[in-house]
C-alpha positions as CSV (number, residue, x, y, z in Angstrom):
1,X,40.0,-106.7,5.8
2,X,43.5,-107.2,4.9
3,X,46.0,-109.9,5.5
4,X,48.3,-110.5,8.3
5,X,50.8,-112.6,7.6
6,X,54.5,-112.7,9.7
7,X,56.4,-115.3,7.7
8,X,57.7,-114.6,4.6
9,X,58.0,-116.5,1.3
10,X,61.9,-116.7,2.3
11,X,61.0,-117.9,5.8
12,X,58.6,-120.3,4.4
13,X,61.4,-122.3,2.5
14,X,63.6,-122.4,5.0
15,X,60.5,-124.0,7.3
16,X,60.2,-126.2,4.5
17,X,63.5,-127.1,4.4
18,X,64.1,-127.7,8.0
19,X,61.2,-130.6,8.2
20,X,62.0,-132.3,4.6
21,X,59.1,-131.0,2.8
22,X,59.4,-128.8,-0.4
23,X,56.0,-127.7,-0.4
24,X,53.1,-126.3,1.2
25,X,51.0,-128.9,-0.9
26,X,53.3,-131.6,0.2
27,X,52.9,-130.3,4.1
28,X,48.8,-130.8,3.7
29,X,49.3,-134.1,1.7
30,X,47.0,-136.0,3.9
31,X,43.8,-133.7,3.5
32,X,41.3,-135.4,0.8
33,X,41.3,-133.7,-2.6
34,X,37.8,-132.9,-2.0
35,X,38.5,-130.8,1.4
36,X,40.6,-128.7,-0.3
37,X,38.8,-124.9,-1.4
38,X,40.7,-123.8,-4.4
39,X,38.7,-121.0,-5.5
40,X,37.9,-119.1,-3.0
41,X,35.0,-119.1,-0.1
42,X,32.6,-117.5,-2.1
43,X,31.1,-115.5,0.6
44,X,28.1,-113.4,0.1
45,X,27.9,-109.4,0.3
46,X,28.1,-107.9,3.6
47,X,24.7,-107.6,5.1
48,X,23.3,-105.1,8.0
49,X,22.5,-105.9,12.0
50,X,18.9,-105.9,10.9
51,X,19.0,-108.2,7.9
52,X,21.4,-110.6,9.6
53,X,19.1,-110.9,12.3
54,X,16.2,-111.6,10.4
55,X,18.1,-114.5,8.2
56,X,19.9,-116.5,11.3
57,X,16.0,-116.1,12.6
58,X,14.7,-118.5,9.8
59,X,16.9,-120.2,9.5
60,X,16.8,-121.2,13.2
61,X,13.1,-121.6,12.6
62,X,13.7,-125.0,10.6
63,X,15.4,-126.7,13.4
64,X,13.3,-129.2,15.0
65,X,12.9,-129.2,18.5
66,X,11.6,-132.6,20.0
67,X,9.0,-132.5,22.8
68,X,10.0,-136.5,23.7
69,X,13.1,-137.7,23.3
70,X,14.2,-141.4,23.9
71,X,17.8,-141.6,22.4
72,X,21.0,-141.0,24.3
73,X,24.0,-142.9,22.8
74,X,26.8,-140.9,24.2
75,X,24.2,-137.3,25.0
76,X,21.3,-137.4,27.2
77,X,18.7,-135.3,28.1
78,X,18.0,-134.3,31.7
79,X,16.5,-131.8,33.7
80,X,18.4,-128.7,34.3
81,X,17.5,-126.8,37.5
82,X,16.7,-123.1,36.6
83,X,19.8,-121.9,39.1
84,X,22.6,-123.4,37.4
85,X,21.6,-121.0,33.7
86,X,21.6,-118.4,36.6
87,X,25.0,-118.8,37.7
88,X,27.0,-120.0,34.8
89,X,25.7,-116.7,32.1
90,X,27.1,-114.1,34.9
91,X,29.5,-112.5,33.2
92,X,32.1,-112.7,35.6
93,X,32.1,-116.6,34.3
94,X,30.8,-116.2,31.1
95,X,33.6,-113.7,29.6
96,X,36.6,-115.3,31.6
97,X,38.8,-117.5,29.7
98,X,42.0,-119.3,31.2
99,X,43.4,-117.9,34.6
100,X,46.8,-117.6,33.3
101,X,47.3,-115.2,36.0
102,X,46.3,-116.9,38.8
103,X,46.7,-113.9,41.4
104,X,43.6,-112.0,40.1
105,X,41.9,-115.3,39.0
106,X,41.0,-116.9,42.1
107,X,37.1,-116.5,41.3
108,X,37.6,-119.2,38.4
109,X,40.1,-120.9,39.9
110,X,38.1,-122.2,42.8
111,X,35.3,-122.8,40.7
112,X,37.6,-125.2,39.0
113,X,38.7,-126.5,42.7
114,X,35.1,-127.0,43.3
115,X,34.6,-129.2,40.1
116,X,37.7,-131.1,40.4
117,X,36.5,-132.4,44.2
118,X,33.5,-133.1,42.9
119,X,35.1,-135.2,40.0
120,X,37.2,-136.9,42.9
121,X,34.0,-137.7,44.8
122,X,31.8,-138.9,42.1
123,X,34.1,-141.4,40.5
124,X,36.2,-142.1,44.0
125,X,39.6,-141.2,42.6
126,X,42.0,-139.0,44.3
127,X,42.7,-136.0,41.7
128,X,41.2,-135.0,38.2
129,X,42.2,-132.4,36.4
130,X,40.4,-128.9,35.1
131,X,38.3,-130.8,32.2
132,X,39.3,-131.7,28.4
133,X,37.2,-130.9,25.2
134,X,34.8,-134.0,25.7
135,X,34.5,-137.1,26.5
136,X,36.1,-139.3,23.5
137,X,38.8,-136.5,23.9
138,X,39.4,-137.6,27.7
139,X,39.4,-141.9,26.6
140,X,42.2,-140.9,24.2
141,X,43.9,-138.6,26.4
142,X,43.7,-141.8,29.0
143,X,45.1,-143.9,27.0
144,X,48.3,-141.8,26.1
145,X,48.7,-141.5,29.8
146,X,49.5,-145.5,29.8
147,X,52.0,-145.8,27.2
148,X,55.6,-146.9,28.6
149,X,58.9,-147.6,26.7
150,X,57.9,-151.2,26.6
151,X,54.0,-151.3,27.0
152,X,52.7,-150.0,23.8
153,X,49.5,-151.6,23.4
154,X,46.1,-151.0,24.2
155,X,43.0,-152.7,24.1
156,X,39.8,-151.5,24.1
157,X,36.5,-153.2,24.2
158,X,33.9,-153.0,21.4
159,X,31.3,-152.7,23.5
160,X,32.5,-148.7,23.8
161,X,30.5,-146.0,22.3
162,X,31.6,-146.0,18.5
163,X,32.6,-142.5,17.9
164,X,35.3,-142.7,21.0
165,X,37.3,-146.1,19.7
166,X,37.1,-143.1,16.6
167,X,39.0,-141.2,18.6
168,X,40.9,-143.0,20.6
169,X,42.4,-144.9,17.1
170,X,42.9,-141.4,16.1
171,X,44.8,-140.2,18.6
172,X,46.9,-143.5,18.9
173,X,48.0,-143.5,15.5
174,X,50.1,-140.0,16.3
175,X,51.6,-141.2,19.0
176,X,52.3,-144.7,17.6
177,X,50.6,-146.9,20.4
178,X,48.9,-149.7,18.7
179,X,45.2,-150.5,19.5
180,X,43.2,-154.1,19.9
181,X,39.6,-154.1,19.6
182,X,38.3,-157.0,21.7
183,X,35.1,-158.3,20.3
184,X,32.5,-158.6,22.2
185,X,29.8,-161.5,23.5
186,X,26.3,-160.9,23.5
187,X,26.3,-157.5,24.3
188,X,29.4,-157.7,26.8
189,X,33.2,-157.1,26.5
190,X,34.3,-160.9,25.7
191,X,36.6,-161.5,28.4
192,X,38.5,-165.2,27.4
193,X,39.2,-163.5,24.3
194,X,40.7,-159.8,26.6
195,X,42.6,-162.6,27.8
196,X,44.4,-164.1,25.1
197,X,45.5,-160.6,24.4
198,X,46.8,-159.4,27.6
199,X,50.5,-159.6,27.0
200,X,54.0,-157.8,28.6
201,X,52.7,-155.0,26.1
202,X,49.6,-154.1,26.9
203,X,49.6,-150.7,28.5
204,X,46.0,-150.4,29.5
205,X,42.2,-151.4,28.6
206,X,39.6,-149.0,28.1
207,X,36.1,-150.5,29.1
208,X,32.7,-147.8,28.7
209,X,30.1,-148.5,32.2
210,X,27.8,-148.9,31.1
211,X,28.3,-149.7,27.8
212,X,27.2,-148.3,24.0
213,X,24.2,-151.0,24.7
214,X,23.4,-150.2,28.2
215,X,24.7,-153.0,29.7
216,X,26.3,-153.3,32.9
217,X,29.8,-154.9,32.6
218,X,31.9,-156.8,35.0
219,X,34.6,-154.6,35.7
220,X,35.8,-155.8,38.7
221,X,36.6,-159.0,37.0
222,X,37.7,-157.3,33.8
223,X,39.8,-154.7,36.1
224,X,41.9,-157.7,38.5
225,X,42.3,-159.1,34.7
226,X,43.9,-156.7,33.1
227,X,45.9,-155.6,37.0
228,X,47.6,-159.2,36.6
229,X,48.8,-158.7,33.5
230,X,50.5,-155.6,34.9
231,X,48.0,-153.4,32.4
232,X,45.9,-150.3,33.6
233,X,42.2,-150.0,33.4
234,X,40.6,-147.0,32.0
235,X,36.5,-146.7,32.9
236,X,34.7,-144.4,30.9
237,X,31.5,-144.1,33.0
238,X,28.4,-142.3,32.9
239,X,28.4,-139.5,35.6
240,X,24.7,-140.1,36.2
241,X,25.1,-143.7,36.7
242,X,28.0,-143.3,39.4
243,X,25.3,-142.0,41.8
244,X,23.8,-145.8,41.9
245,X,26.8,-147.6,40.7
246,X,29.9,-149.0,41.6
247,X,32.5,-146.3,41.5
248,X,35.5,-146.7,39.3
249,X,37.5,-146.7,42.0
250,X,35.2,-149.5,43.4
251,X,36.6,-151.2,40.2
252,X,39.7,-150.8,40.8
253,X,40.0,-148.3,38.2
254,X,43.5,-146.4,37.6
255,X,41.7,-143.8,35.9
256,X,38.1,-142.6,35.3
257,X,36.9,-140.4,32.3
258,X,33.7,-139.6,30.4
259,X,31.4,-137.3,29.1
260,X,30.6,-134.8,31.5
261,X,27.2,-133.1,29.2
262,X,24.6,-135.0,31.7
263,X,25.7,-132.8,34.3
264,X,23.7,-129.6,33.5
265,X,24.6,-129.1,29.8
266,X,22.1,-129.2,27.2
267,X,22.4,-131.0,24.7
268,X,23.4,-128.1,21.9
269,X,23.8,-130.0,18.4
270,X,26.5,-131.8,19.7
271,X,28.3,-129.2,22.0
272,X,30.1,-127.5,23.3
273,X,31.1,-130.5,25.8
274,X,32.9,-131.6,28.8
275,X,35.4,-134.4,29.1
276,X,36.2,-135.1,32.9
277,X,39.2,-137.2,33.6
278,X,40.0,-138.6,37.6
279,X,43.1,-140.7,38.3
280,X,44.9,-142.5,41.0
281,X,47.4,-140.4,43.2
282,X,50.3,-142.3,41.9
283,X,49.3,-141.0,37.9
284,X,48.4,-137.3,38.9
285,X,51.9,-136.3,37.1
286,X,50.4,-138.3,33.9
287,X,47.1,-136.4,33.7
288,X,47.1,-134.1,30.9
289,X,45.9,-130.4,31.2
290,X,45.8,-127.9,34.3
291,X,44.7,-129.0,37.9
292,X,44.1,-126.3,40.2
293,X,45.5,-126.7,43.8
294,X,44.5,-125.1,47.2
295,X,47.5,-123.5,49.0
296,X,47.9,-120.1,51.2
297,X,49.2,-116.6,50.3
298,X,51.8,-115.2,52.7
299,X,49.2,-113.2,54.6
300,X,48.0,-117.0,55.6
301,X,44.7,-116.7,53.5
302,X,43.3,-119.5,51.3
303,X,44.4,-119.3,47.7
304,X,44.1,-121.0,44.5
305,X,47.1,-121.9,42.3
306,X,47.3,-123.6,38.7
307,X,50.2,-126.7,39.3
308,X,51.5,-129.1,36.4
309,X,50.5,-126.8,33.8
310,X,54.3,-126.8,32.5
311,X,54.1,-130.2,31.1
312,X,51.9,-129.6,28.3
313,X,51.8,-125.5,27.6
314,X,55.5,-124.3,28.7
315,X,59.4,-125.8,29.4
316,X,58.4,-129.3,29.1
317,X,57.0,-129.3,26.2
318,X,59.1,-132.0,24.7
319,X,58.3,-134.8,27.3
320,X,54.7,-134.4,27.3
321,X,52.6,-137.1,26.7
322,X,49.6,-134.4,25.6
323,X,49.7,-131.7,23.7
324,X,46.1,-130.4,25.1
325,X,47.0,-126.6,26.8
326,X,43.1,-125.7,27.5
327,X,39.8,-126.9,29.0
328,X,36.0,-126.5,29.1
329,X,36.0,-124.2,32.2
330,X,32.7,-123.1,31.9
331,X,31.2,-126.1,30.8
332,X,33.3,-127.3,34.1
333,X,31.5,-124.8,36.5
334,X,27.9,-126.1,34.7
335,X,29.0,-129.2,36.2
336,X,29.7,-128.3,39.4
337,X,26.9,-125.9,40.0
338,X,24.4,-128.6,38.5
339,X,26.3,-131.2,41.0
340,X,25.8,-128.5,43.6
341,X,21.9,-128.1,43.0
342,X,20.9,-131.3,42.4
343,X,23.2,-132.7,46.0
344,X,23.6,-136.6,46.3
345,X,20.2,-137.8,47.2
346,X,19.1,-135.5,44.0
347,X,21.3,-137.0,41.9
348,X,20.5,-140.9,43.1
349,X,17.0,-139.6,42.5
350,X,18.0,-138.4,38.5
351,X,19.6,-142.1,38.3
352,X,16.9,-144.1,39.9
353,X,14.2,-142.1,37.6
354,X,16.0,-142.8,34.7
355,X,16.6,-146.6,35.8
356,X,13.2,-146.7,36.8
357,X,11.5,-145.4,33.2
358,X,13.9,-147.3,30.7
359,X,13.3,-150.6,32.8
360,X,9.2,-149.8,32.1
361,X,9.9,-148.5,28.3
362,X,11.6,-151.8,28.0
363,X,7.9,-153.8,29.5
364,X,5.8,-151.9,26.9
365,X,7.8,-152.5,24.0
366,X,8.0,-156.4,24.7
367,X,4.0,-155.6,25.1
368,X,4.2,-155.1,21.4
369,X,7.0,-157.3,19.9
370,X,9.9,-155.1,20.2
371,X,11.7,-157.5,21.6
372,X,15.1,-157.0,23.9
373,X,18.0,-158.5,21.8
374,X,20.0,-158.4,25.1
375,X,18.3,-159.5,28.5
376,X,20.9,-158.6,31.0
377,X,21.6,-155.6,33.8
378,X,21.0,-152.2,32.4
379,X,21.2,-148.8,33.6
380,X,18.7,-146.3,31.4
381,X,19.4,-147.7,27.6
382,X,18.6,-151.1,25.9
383,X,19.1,-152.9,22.7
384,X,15.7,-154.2,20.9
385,X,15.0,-155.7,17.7
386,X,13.5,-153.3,15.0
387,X,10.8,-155.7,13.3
388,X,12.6,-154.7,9.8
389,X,10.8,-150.9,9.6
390,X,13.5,-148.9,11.9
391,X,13.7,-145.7,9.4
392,X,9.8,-146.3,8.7
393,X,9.1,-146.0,12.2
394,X,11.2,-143.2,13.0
395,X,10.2,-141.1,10.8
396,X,6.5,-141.4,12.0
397,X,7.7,-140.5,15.4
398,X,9.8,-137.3,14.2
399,X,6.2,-136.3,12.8
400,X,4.6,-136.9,16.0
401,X,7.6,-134.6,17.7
402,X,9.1,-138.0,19.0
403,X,12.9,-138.7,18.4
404,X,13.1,-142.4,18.6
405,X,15.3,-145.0,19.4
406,X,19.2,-145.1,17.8
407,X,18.8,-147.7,14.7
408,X,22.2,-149.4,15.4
409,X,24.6,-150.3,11.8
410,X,27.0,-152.4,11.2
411,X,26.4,-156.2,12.7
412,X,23.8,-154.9,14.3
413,X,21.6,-153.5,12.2
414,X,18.0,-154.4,12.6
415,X,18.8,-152.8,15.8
416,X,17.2,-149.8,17.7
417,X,19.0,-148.4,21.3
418,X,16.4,-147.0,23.4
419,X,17.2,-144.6,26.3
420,X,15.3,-143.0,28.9
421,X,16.1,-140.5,31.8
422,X,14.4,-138.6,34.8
423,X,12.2,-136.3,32.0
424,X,10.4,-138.7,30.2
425,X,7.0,-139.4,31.8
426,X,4.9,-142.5,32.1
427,X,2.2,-140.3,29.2
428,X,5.6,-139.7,27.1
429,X,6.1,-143.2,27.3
430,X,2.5,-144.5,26.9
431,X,2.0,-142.1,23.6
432,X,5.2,-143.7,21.7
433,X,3.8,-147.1,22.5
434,X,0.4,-146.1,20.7
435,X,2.1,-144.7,17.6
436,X,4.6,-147.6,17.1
437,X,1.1,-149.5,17.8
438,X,-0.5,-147.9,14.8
439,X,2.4,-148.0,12.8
């Protein structure tokens, strides 16, 4: 295979030159020494259809598929009704990628119509845009949405899932907003201490409903908080949870994001994901990424258009607050087909279920001394103690075919979060009680 490459060593320098940099070396500075390849990939001989076929099969063969699972932690496992697989791998969706040209893409586009509404309705916001790589994508992506000339703080509660304040810190040192991690109080978002740091500069607070340890927070407190001290509030919610929950906009949210991978996508090794982000009206022009409006052609027929798109991909460039120019469209249409199949009551019944089996998983680990280190409001995950053999324990159950609990790190280590949803069965649940029993 041979190279293409359009710059040359000439053009290089004078790249170089142009940014302050006299070297390629110099330009990737930041990457660890031990990131860097420096002899070569080393990749194997070529192999035929036949051979590669037969290797990818064993290795695939040592993954380990779990016939319980009671850990969530940012993914969850729920029951995916046979007609959304159906839908989404036609390849009319499966092989289309962005609708540039919106005239011969109106198939996609109102599928992306379809999932913003939905988006609108399940969090009670008034627009949301075509979906962002995941969800810890979509808090950061928030967040930059917030940041004024003289409002360049934000705050974000402890209590959120650990790999999004990741992110978020991330993302905030490129764009040079400074974060605050408030600390939290037994399990919640400590909100005298949110209020000591609630100053003229605080552009926004991101709080996670419910939080990394299940809990149920008091937004609406937190929300008229952080409103009189002329902040915005960022929810990152659990889309299951919003069939039973207050809504964000019930909060008095300003804008609603989270991890969309509940809503008919499996959980895959970690992706591909969806990150859904819903807004006020007044911050639509603020929302990063495409939104797909309804309009009419000339003929008077309904159409699809893509609107805003300019901020991030074309002329406006410059003044974007986002750089992200794509989105998980057909992770976007999983959504909305699985929203369409499941319906409201089904998806009040998915939230209930889940409600329903944590709150007895919680009853028969008490039964045996796994005792709940917070006893407050939760929606389908808990915080226990781990009795001191949390790895011990585990492993058993990944013997049995069980994926336990999350041992928490950190301050909270002697920590396990539990999780349940709609697919884990009173038997399922009986069955881990007997081996942590034995154990």
């Amino acid at each position: 295979m041979g190279n293409y490459i359009p710059a040359t060593e000439n053009e290089k320098k004078e790249m170089l030159r142009a940014i302050g940099i006299d070297s390629i070396d110099t330009l990737f500075g930041q990457i660890p020494e031990e990131m860097i390849i420096k002899d070569g990939l080393k990749l194997p001989e070529g192999m035929s259809e036949t051979q590669i076929n037969k290797k990818m099969t064993a290795m695939a063969e040592k993954n380990q598929v779990f016939k319980s699972i009671f850990r969530g932690a940012g993914a969850y496992q729920h029951y995916i009704p046979s007609i959304v697989k159906s839908i989404t791998a036609k390849e009319a969706f499966l092989t289309a990628y962005t609708p540039y040209q919106a005239e011969v893409s109106q198939g996609i586009l109102q599928t992306i119509f379809e999932y913003q509404t939905m988006m609108c309705e399940l969090t009670g916001l008034d627009d949301s845009n075509a979906s962002v790589y995941d969800g810890a994508t979509a808090a950061a992506e928030a967040i930059a949405m917030c940041k004024m000339r003289k409002k360049n703080k934000a705050l974000v509660s402890a209590t959120v899932n650990p790999g999004v304040i990741d992110t978020i810190t991330t993302y905030c040192h490129g764009n040079g907003m400074e974060v605050v991690v408030i600390p939290e109080k037994n399990g919640e978002t400590d909100i005298e201490l949110m209020e000591k740091e609630l100053d003229d500069g605080v552009a926004c607070l991101y709080l996670q409903q419910p939080n990394y340890f299940g809990i149920i927070e008091a937004a609406e407190e937190i929300g008229q908080r952080v409103h009189a001290a002329n902040g915005k509030l960022i929810m990152g919610v659990n889309p299951i949870a919003m069939a039973i929950l207050k809504t964000p906009a019930e909060c008095q949210a300003d804008i609603a994001v989270g991890e969309g991978q509940p809503l008919g996508i499996p959980l895959g090794f970690g992706g591909p994901y969806l990150g859904f982000m819903t807004c006020k009206a007044d911050m639509t022009r603020k929302l990063p990424g495409r939104i797909v409006g309804e309009t009419t052609d000339l003929e008077g027929k309904q159409a699809f258009v893509l609107t805003l798109q300019a901020r991030e991909q074309h002329i406006r460039r410059e003044k974007a607050s986002s750089n992200i120019c794509s989105n998980q469209a057909l992770c976007a249409m999983t959504a909305a087909v699985y929203l369409s199949a499941v319906g409201p009551k089904g998806l009040k019944e998915v939230a209930n279920q889940s409600m329903s089996k944590a709150a007895y998983l919680k009853t028969r680990l008490a039964e045996i001394g796994y005792d709940t280190v917070y006893d407050k409001p939760f929606f389908n995950e808990f915080v226990t103690a781990d009795k001191g053999k949390a790895e011990e324990i585990m492993g058993v159950l990944v013997e049995n075919g069980i994926l336990g609990g999350l041992p928490l790190t950190g301050e909270h280590t002697g920590q396990i979060l539990w999780c349940c949803t709609e697919v884990n069965s009173k038997d399922e649940i009986d069955a881990l009680i007997q081996i942590l029993k034995e154990v």
